[in-house]
KOLMIKE-216499 format. One record per atom (N, C-alpha, C): z, y negated, x. Coordinates in steps of 0.2 Angstrom, whole numbers, plus 5000, padded with zeros to 4 digits. Each point is the difference from the previous one (the first is absolute). Example, Ala and Ser with C-alpha at 12.3 -4.5 7.8 and 13.67 -1.06 7.14 Angstrom:
503950285066;500049944996;500049945004;499649954998;500149945004;500349954996;
END
This chain:
498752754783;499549965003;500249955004;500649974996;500349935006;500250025005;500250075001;500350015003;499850025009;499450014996;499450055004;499749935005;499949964996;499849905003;500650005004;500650004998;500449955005;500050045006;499850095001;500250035006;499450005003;499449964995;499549985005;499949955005;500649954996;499849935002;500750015008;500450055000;500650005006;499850035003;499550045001;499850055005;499149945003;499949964996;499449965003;500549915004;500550004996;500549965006;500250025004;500450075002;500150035005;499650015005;499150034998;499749995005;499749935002;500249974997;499749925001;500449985007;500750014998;500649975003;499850035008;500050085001;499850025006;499649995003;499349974996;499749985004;499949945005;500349954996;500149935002;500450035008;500650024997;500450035007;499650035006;499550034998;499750035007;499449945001;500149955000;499449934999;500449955004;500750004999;500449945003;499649975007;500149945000;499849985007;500649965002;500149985006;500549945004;499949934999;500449974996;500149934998;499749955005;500450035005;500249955005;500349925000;500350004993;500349954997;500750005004;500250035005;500850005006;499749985005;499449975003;500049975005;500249935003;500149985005;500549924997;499349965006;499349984998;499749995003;500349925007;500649984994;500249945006;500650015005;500050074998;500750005008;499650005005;500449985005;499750005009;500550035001;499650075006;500150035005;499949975006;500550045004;500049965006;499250055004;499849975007;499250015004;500449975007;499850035002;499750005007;499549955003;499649964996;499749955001;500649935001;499949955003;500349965001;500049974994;499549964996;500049974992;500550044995;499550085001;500650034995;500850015001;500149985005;500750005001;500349954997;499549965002;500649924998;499949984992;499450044998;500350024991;500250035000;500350055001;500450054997;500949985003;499749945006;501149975001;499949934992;499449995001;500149944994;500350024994;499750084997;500150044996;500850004999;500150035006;500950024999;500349935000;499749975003;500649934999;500149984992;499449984998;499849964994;500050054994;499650065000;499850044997;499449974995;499849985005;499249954997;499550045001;499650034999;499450025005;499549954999;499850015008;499649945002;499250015004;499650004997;499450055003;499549955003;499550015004;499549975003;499450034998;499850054997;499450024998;500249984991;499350014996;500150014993;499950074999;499750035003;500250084998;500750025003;500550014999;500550045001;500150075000;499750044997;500250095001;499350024998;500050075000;499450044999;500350074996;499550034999;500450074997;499350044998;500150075001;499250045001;500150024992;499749994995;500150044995;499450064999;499950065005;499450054999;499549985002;499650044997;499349985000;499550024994;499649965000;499649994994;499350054999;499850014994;499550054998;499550025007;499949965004;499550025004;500550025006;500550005001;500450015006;500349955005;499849944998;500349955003;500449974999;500649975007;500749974997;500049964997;500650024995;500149924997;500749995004;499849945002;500449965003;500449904994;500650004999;500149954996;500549925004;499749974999;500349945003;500349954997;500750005002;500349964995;499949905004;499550004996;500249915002;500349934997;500449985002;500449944999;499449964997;499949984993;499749964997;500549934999;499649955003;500349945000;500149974993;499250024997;499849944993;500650054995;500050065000;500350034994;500649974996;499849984995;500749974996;500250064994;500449964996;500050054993;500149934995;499650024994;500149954994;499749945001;499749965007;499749965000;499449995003;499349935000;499650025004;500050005007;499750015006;500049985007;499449955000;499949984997;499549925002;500249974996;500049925002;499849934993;499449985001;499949934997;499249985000;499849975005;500450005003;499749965007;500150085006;500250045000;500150065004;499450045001;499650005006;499550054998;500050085005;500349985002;500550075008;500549985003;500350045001;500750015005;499850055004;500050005007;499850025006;500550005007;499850045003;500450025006;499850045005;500350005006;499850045006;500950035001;499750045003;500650055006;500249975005;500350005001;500549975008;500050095004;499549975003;499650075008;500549995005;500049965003;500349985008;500850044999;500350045004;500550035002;500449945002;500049965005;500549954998;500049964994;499549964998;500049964995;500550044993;500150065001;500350034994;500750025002;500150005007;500750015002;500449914999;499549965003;500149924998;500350004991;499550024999;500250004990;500650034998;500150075002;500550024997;500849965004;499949975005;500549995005;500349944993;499449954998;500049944997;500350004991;499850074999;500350024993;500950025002;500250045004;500550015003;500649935000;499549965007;500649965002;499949934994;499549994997;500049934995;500050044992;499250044997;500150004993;500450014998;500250075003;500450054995;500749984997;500250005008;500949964998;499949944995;499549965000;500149954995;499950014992;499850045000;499750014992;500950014997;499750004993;500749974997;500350094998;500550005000;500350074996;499950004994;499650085000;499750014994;499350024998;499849935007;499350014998;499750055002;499450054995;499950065002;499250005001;499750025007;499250044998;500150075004;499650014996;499850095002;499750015006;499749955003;499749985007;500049945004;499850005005;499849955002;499350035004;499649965001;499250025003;499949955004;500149995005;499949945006;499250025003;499749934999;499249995001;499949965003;499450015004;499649945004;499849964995;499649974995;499849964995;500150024994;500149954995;500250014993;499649944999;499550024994;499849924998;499650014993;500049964996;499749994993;499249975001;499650024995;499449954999;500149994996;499749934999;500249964993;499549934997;500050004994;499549955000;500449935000;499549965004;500349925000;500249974997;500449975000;500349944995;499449964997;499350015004;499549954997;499750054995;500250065000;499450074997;499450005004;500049985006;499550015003;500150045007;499550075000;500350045006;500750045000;500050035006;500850034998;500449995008;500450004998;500349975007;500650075002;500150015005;500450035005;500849964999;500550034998;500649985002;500450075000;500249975010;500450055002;500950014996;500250065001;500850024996;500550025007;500449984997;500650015005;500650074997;499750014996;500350064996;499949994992;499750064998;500050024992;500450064997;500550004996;500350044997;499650054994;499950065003;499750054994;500550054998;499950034995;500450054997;500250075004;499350005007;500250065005;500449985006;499849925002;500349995006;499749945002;500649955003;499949945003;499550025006;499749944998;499349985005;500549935003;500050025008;499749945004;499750015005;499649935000;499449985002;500449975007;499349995004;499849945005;500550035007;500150104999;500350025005;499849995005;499449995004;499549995007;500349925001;500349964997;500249955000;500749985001;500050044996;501050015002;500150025006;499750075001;500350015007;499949965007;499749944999;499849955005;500549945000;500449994994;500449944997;500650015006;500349955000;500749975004;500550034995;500750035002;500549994995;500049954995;499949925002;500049974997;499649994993;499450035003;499349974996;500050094994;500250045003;500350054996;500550014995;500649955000;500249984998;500049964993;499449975002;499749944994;499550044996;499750045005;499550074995;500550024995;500850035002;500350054995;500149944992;500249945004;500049934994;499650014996;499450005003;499150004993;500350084997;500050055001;499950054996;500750014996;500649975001;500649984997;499949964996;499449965000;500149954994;499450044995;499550005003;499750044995;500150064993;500650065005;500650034998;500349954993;500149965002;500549964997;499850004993;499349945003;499749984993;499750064994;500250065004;499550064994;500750004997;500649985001;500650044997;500249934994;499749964999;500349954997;499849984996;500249994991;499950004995;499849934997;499749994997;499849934997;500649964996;500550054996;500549974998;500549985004;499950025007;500649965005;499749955003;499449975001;499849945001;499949974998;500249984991;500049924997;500549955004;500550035002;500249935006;499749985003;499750025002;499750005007;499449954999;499550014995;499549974997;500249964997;500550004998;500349934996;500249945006;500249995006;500049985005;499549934999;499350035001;499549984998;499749974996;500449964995;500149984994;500249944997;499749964997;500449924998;500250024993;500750004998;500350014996;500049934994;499849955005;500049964994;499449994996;499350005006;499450004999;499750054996;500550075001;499850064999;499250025000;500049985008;499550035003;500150035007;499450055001;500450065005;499549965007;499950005005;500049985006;499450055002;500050084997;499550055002;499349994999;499549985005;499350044998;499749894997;500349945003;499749964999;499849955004;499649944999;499949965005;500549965003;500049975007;500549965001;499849955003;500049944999;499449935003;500449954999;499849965002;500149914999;499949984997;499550024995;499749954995;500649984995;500049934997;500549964996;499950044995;500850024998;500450044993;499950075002;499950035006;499950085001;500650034998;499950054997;500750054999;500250025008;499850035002;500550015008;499349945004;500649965000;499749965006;500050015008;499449995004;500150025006;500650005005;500150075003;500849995004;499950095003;500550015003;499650055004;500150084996;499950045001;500050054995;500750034997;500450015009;500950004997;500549954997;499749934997;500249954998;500250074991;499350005000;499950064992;500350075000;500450025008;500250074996;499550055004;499449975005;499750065002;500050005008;499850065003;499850005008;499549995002;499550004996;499149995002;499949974994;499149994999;499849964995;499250065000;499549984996;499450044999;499649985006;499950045008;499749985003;499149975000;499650024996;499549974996;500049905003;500649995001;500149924998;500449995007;500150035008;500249995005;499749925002;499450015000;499549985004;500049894997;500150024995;500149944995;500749965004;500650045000;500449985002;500449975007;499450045006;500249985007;499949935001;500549975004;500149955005;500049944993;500250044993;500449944998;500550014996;500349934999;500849984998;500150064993;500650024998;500250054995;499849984994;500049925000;499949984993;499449974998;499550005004;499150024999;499750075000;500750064999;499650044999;499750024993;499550055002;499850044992;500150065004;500250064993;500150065002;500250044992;499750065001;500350044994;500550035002;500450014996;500750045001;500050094997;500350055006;500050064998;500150044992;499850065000;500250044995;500750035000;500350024995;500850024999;499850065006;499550065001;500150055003;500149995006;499249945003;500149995008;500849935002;500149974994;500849995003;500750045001;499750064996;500750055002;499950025006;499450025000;499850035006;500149975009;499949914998;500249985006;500650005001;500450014995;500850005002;500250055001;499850074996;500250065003;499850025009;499449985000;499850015006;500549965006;500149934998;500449955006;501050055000;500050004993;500850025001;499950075004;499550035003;500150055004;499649995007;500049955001;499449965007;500849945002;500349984998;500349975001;500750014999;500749975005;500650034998;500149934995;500750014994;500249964996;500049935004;500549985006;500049945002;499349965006;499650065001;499449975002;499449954994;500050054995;499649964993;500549974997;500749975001;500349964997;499849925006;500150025008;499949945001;499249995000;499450054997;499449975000;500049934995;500550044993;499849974992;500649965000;500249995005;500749954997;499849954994;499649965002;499649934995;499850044994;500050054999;499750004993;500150064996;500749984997;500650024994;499750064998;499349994995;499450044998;500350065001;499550015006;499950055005;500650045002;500749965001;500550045002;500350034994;500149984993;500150014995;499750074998;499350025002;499450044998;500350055008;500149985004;500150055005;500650044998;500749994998;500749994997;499750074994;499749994995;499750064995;499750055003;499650005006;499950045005;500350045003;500549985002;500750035004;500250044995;500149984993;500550034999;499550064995;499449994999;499750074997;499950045007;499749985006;500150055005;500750055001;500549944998;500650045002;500350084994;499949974994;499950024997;499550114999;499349995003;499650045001;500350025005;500349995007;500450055003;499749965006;499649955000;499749975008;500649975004;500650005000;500449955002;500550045000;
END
């Protein structure tokens, strides 16, 4: 009787097995949706030399390929599109609390896209550090966030200059690029170099830096307080890089035109938006341009100095 079982149970795997084999279908898991081919189109040429240069693929649409998979119960094709998803991450979410969309247009115009890739070519690309890797790049007419206000009231529009996704770098503000001077192109690659920068940089390697900003005897930190004239103030009035910063909380400009530094009032920035104006300036300006801005103030050149050396560090140097 067992024996009689086990020749039932190999003759019902055998036929199990065969059948799956006449059922196979195509993965299509071997297709490399981001190689470029070269075209006959002027655009697709100049991706497909950027390809070979770099081996970057560089796209202007967000759909990138197609693929006919058959046709479906009524006889219509099935047609599948593979599109670059900007928002996809893995393991984390695509909004915070203040995030309410991430939004974008295509870059249409036939030059304005020969302009873009000419500008990824002759500024981005070469400058990015060794090593660093995206799976794409996506050059776009606009890139922009809605977001709710710093008041919580309403939501405001702030444009991007580029966002980093898990399928491929978005930049933004191509219809604008393509209009920009060498120079003023130049200073576009600066804003997306810095932004770069600041995704790559850990909280453990900025206590220098922060600490800057710091009275060691007071032990009190300089970040996120009032600065006034009133008699016994902790940071008394003086101008913001006397303290170690480049700007001050703009909320409070208006308070301080057309007078003396030492009647000012003003609040002083958060630790992010002060990294942020350093990261931004050491790439908007060369070392001995912001050195003869900041001469007067040790602070600042001190905080620029820790700057230098984590950009050189990540590969920007």
């Amino acid at each position: 009787m067992r024996n009689y079982i086990l020749l039932i149970l190999v003759c019902f795997l055998t036929i199990r097995c065969n059948s799956d084999e006449n059922e196979l279908t195509p993965s299509r898991a071997d297709r490399d949706w981001f190689a470029i081919e070269d075209s006959d189109d002027p655009v697709g040429h100049e991706l497909y030399l950027l390809y070979e240069k770099y081996n970057l693929p560089v796209f202007v649409n967000d759909t990138i390929g197609q693929e006919d998979r058959g046709v479906d119960y009524y006889g219509n094709p099935i047609v599948y599109y593979y599109v670059l998803n900007m928002n996809y991450t893995v393991g984390a979410p695509v909004t915070d609390n203040y995030l309410r969309s991430r939004k974008y247009s295509l870059l249409q115009d036939v030059e304005d896209q020969l302009a873009g890739i000419a500008f990824l070519d002759n500024y981005l690309i070469p400058a990015l550090p060794e090593g660093m890797y995206f799976n794409s790049i996506l050059l776009l007419d606009s890139l922009y966030e809605m977001r709710m206000s710093s008041s919580g009231w309403g939501v405001e529009r702030k444009d991007l200059n580029v966002y980093k996704g898990v399928m491929t770098l978005a930049i933004g503000q191509g219809k604008a690029i393509a209009k920009m001077t060498p120079e003023e192109q130049n200073k576009q690659k600066g804003l997306i170099l810095a932004t770069l920068a600041l995704d790559q940089m850990e909280d453990d390697q900025l206590t220098d830096f922060y600490m800057v900003s710091y009275d060691s005897e007071k032990k009190f930190s300089y970040y996120q307080h009032v600065v006034n004239y009133a008699p016994g103030a902790a940071m008394p009035s003086a101008k913001c890089e006397v303290y170690g910063f480049l700007d001050y909380d703009s909320r409070y400009y208006a308070m301080n035109e057309g007078k003396d530094p030492s009647q000012w009032i003003y609040y002083t920035i958060s630790q992010a938006e002060d990294l942020e104006d350093f990261v931004m300036a050491f790439f908007r300006y060369s070392e001995s341009e912001f050195k003869e801005m900041y001469v007067d103030y040790p602070l600042v050149l001190k905080k620029y100095e820790i700057i230098k050396e984590l950009m050189t560090g990540l590969g920007f140097v």
